[in-house]
C-alpha positions in Angstrom: 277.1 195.0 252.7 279.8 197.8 251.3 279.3 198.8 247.6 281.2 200.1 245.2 279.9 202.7 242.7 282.3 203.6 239.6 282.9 206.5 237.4 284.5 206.9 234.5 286.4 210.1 236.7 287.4 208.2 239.4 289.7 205.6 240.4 288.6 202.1 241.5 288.9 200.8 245.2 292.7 199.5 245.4 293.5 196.7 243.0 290.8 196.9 240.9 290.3 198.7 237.4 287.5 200.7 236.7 286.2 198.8 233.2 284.8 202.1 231.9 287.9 204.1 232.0 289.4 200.4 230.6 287.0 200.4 227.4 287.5 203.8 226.7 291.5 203.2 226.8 290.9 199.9 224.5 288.7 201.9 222.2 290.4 204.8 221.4 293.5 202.5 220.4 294.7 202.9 216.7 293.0 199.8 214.4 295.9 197.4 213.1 296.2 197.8 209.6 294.0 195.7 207.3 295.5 193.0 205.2 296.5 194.6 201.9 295.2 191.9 198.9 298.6 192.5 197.5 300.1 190.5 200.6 298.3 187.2 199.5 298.7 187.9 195.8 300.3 185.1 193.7 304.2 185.8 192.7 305.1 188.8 190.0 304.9 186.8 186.9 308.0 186.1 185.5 306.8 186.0 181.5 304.3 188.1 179.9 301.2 186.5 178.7 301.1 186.2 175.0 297.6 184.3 174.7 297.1 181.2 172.8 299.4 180.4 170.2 298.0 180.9 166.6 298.0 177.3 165.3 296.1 176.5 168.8 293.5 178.9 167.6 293.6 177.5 163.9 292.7 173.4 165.4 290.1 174.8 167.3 288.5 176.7 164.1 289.1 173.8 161.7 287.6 171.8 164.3 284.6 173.7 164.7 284.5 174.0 160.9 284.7 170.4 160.1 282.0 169.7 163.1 279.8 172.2 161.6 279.6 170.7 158.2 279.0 167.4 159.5 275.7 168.8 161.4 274.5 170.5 158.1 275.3 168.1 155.5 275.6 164.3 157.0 275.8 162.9 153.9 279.6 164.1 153.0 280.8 163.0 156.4 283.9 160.9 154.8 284.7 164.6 153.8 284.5 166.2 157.2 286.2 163.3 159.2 288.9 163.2 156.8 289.3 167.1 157.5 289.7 166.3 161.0 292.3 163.6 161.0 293.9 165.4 158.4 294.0 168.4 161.5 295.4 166.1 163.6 298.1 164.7 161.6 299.5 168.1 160.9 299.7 169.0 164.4 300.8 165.7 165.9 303.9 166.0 162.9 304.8 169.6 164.3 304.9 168.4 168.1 307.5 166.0 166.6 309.5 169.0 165.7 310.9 170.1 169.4 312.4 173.4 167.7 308.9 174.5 166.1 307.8 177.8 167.6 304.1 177.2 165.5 302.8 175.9 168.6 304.0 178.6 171.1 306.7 180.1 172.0 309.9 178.2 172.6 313.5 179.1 172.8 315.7 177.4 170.5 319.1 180.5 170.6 319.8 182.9 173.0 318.1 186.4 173.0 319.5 188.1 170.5 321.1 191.1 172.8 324.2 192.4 172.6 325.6 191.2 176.4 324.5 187.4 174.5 327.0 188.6 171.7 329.7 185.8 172.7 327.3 183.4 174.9 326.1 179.9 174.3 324.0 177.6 177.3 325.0 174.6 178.0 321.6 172.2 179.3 321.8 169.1 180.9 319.1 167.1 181.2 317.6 164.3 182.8 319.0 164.5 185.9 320.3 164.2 189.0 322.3 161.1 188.7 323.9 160.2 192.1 326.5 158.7 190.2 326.8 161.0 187.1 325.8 164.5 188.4 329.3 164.8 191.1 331.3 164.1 188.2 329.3 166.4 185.8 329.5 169.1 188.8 333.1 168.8 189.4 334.2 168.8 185.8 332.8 172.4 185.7 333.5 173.6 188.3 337.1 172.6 187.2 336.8 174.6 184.1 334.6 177.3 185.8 331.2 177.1 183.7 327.7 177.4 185.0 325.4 175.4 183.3 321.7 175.0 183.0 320.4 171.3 184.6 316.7 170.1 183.6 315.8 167.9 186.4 313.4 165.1 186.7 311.3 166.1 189.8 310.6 162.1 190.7 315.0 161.8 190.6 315.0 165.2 192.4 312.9 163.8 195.4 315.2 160.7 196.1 318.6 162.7 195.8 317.2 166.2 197.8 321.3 166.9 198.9 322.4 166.8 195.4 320.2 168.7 193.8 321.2 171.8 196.6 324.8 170.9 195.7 324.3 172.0 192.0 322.3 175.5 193.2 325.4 175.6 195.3 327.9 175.4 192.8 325.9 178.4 190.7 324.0 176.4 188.0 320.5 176.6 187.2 317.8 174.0 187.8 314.9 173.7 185.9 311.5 171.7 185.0 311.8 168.4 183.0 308.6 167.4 184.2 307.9 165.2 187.4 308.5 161.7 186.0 309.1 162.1 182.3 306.4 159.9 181.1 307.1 158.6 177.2 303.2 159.4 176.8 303.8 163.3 177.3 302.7 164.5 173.2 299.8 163.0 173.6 298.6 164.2 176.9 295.3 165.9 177.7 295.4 169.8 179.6 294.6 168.8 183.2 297.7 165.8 182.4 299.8 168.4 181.5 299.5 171.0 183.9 299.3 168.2 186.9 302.8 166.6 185.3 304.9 170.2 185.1 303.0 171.7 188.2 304.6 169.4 190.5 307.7 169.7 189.3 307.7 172.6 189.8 306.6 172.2 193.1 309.3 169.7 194.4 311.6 171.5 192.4 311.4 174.9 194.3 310.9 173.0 197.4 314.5 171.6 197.2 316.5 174.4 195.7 314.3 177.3 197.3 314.0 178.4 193.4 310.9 178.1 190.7 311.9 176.5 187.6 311.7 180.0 184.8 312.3 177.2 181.8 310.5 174.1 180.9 311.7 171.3 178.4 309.4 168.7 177.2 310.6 164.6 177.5 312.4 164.3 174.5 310.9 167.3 173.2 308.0 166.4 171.8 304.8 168.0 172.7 301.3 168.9 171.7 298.8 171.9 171.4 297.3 172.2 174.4 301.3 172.5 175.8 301.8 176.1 175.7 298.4 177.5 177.6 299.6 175.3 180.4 302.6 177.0 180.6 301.2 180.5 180.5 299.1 179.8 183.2 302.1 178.1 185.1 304.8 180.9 184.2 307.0 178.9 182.1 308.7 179.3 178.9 309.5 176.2 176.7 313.2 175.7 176.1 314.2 173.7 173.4 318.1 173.5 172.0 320.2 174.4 168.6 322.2 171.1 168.8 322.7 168.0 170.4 325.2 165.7 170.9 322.5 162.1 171.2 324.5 161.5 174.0 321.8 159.1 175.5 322.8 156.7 172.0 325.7 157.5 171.1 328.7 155.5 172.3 331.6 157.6 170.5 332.8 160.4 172.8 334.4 162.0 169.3 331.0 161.6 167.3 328.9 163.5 170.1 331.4 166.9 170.1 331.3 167.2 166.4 327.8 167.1 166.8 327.5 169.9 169.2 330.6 171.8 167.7 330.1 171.4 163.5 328.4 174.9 163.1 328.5 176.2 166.6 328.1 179.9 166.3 327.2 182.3 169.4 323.3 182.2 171.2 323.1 178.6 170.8 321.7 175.8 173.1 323.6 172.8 173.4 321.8 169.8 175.2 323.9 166.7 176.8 322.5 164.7 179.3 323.8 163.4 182.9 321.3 160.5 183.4 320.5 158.3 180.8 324.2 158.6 179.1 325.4 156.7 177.1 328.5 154.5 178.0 331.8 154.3 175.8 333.4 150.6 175.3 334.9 150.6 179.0 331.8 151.5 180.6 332.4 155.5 180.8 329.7 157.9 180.4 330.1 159.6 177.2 329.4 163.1 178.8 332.6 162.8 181.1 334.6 163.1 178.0 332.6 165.4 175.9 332.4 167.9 178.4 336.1 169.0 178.9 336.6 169.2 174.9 333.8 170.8 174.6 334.5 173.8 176.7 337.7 173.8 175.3 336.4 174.3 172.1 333.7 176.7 173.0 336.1 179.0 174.3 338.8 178.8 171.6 336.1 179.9 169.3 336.4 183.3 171.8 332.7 182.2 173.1 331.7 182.1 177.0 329.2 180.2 178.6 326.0 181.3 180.7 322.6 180.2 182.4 319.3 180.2 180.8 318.4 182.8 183.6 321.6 184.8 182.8 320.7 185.0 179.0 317.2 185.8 179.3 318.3 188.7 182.1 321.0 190.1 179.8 
């Protein structure tokens, strides 16, 4: 029988490796870097964190208030649940108000910089329309303006192409919640943040963007709205005028809505789906929209994104 003996010195018989001089070579090899914990850390946030609003803070005081003096003097509980409703009257009535900043923070005008000097935003909402949207798109693209769409994520799922085709053109998408449910005001936290979450999920999915902006249905909203979009990164964005476009048949009466007062750093809000329809059957917005830009800019104003007024 032939034998082999090894040394770490000496080659091995032909063919062969010597495993010593093999670990020794694997061994002294440089360690691959470690995983930094800044590789799987969540996105930069966008917005700072502010806390909870004040009048959040206030309910939950009252609350506690009201609760206490039930505890210690049962006898005058008339008193105490009449404090509580009385609570929740007062905040149900300023969720009715969708340009109230007493429950968080919410953009109703422009930053007031000076590159904003001679900017208004012009939001669209509902959205996409496959039969609306094209003509909204090319109307501004015929007159050059970028606007600002807040899309529907449930619409955004069944029309994926059009809602690249407005990124495309330059405008900005952003979060009108998944499925725009009428019973948004009066929906609990985990609602909430399951409802604007997967908008922006599908949202970013189909334009390769996150939503920066959020807008309530209809505007209306509750307490628990703005924690839920601190924790998701979002700032509320309401408008300075609106045209009730999704009511209003008159083409005429929906400009002077948007144009009696108009003054630099507004919002204006029209919508793509849900528009109303003129005598013939038109969407009111198709004719709206060319006066109105005419109008903005004869009154020397320009138009911008959300994202380009809050970056100016």
């Amino acid at each position: 029988m032939v034998s082999f003996a090894f040394d770490e010195h000496h080659d091995s018989p032909a063919g062969m490796t010597n495993p010593i001089r093999q670990t020794k070579r694997i061994m002294n090899q440089p360690n691959p870097p470690l995983p930094r914990a800044a590789d799987h850390a969540a996105p930069a946030r966008r917005w700072p964190r502010t806390g909870n609003p004040p009048m959040f803070n206030a309910t939950i005081a009252w609350h506690a208030a009201m609760v206490a003096g039930w505890v210690l003097t049962p006898v005058a509980w008339p008193w105490w649940l009449a404090g509580i409703f009385a609570s929740h009257m007062v905040v149900v009535t300023i969720g009715l108000w969708p340009r109230s900043s007493l429950l968080g923070a919410n953009w109703t005008r422009l930053p007031d910089t000076p590159r904003n000097a001679d900017a208004v935003a012009l939001t669209i909402d509902d959205g996409p329309d496959p039969v609306v949207t094209p003509q909204v798109l090319d109307l501004l693209d015929a007159h050059g303006v970028r606007a600002t769409f807040f899309c529907i994520g449930a619409r955004a799922q069944r029309h994926p192409a059009l809602m690249r085709e407005i990124v495309a053109r330059g405008h900005a998408v952003e979060n009108h919640s998944q499925v725009h449910v009428h019973t948004f005001s009066v929906t609990l936290p985990r609602g909430l943040t399951r409802e604007i979450d997967a908008a922006q999920h599908t949202l970013e999915a189909l334009t390769g963007e996150r939503p920066l902006f959020f807008r309530a249905p209809a505007g209306l909203r509750n307490v628990f709205l703005e924690p839920v979009l601190q924790k998701l990164d979002l700032r509320l964005a309401a408008w300075t005028r609106r045209g009730f476009d999704t009511r209003e048949r008159n083409p005429q009466r929906v400009l002077e809505r948007l144009v009696d007062g108009l003054a630099a750093r507004d919002i204006l809000l029209l919508h793509d789906a849900s528009a109303a329809k003129d005598a013939t059957g038109r969407p009111v917005v198709l004719d709206v929209l060319p006066r109105l830009i005419e109008t903005v800019r004869a009154r020397g104003l320009r138009f911008v994104t959300l994202r380009e007024a809050r970056d100016a």
